[in-house]
Structure formats: C-alpha cells, structure tokens
C-alpha positions in Angstrom: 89.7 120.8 71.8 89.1 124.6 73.1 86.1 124.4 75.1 86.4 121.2 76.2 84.8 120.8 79.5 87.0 120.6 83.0 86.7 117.2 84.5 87.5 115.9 87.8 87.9 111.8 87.3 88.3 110.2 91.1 90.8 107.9 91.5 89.1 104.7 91.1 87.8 106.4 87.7 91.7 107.4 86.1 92.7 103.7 87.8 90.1 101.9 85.9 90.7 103.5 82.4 94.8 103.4 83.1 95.0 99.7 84.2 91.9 98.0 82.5 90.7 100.0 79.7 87.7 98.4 78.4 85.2 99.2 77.7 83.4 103.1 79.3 87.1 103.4 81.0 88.8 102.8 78.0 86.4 105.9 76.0 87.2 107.9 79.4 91.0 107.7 78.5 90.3 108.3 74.6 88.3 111.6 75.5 91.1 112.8 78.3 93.7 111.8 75.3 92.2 113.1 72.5 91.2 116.5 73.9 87.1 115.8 74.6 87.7 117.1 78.0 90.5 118.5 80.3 91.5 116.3 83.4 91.7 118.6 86.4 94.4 117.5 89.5 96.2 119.1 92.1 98.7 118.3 94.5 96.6 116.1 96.4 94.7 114.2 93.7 98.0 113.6 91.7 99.8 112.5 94.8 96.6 109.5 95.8 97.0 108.2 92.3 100.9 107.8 92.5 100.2 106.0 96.0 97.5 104.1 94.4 99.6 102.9 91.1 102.0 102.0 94.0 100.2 99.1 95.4 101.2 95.7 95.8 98.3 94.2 94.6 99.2 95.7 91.3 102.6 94.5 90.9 103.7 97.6 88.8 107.1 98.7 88.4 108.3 101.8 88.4 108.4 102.0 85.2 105.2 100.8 84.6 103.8 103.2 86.9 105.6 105.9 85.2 104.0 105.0 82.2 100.8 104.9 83.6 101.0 108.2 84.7 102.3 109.4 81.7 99.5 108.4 79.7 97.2 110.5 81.9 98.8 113.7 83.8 99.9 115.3 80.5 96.6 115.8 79.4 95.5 117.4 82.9 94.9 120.3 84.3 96.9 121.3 87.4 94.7 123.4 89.8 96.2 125.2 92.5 94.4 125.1 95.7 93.7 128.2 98.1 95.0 128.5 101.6 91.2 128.7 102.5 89.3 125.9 100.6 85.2 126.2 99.5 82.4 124.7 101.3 81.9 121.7 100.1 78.7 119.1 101.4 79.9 117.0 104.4 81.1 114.0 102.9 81.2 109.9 104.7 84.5 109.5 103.3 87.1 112.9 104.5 89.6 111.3 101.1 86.8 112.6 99.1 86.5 115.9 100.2 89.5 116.5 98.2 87.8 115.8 94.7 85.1 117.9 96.0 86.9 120.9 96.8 89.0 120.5 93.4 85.8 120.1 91.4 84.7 123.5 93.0 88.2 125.6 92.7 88.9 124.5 89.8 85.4 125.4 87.8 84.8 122.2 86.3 81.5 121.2 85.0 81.2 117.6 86.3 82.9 115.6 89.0 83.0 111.6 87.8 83.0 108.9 90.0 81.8 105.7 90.8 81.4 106.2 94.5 78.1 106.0 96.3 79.6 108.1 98.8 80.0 110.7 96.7 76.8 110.3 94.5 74.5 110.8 97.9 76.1 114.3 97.4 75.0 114.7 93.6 71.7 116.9 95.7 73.9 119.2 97.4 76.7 120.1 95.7 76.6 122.4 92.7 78.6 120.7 90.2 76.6 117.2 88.3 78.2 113.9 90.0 78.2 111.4 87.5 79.3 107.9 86.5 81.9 107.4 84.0 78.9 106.0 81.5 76.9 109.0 82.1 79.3 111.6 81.5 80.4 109.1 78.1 76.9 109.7 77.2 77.1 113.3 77.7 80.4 113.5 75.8 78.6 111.4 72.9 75.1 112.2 72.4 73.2 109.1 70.8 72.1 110.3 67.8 
C-alpha cells in the first residue's frame, strides 16, 4: 500500500509474529505481508534476528530459519545507516539503541516493541513507542 507507514518492529516483536503467530503477532505479520505498513531494518537489526532465529532453544534448521526470514525481510525496508548516527535518549539496554537510531534515520512513524526498556523512552524520544496491540489498533481503527 503507498503510504503505508515505516515501522521499526524489535526483535522480540518480528520473533513473536514469525515463530508463534497468534493472535496481535500474527495481525503484525498480516499487515507487514499484506502492505499495511513497511518493516524498516538495517545491517544491524537484520543481522540480531538471524542470530536470534539461530538459537538453540529454538531448534530451527536452516532451512527453517531461512524460511522464517523469508516470510519477513522481503517486505522490509533496508535503511542505510550514517557514519555519524542521531541523538537518540540514553537507553538501559546499549542492544536497543540500534532500533532507536534506525527508527530516527530511517523516518518512521512508530517504533514497536514490547520492552519496558524501551517504553520509559516513549517521553523522550520523538517517534510514538508502542506495543504491538497498540500500533494493531492504530492500523485498525474500531469502528
């Protein structure tokens, strides 16, 4: 869909709707799939979900993890990032500055996450820090 608002989806976010889509994840990957928003990554970003769909605890095969990813970083956006990065808020957690900085580089209109690290940020930084079921509702207005 042409307008269709740039999203950055944390890791946890694209794991959940990849590996146990019910439910909000499972809307999350219809929307990504069916063109109600754009997925944004860079090299960083893409590279923590291939390490992630790598664990043990998953018991994926290559394949599988290929698959995986090929249901998701065909629909994204690839965002490449400046030798000098944007201010972003200090963050508890330095893996999610990343998200941060691609959310501000790459212009997109909501970062969404389920981490409370990066929700005590949703006062100072620019961009709206949502959960996946609040950016579903803002993709689907209840009537």
């Amino acid at each position: 869909m042409n307008g269709a608002p740039r999203v950055v989806f944390d890791t946890n976010v694209v794991l959940s709707a990849l590996l146990f889509g019910g439910g909000t994840t499972a809307s999350l990957r219809e929307a990504w799939q069916g063109g109600a928003c754009v997925p944004l990554v860079d090299t960083t970003t893409a590279q923590e979900l291939m390490r992630v769909l790598a664990y043990p605890k998953f018991g994926l095969s290559a394949d599988e993890q290929q698959e995986l990813l090929s249901d998701y970083l065909p629909y994204t956006a690839v965002v490449r990032m400046p030798g000098r990065l944007p201010k972003v808020p200090a963050c508890r957690d330095p893996f999610d500055l990343s998200f941060l900085h691609l959310a501000r580089v790459g212009k997109a209109r909501f970062l969404v996450s389920g981490d409370k690290d990066l929700h005590a940020l949703h006062d100072a930084f620019p961009i709206p820090i949502l959960t996946p079921a609040d950016f579903q509702k803002r993709l689907r207005p209840c009537p």
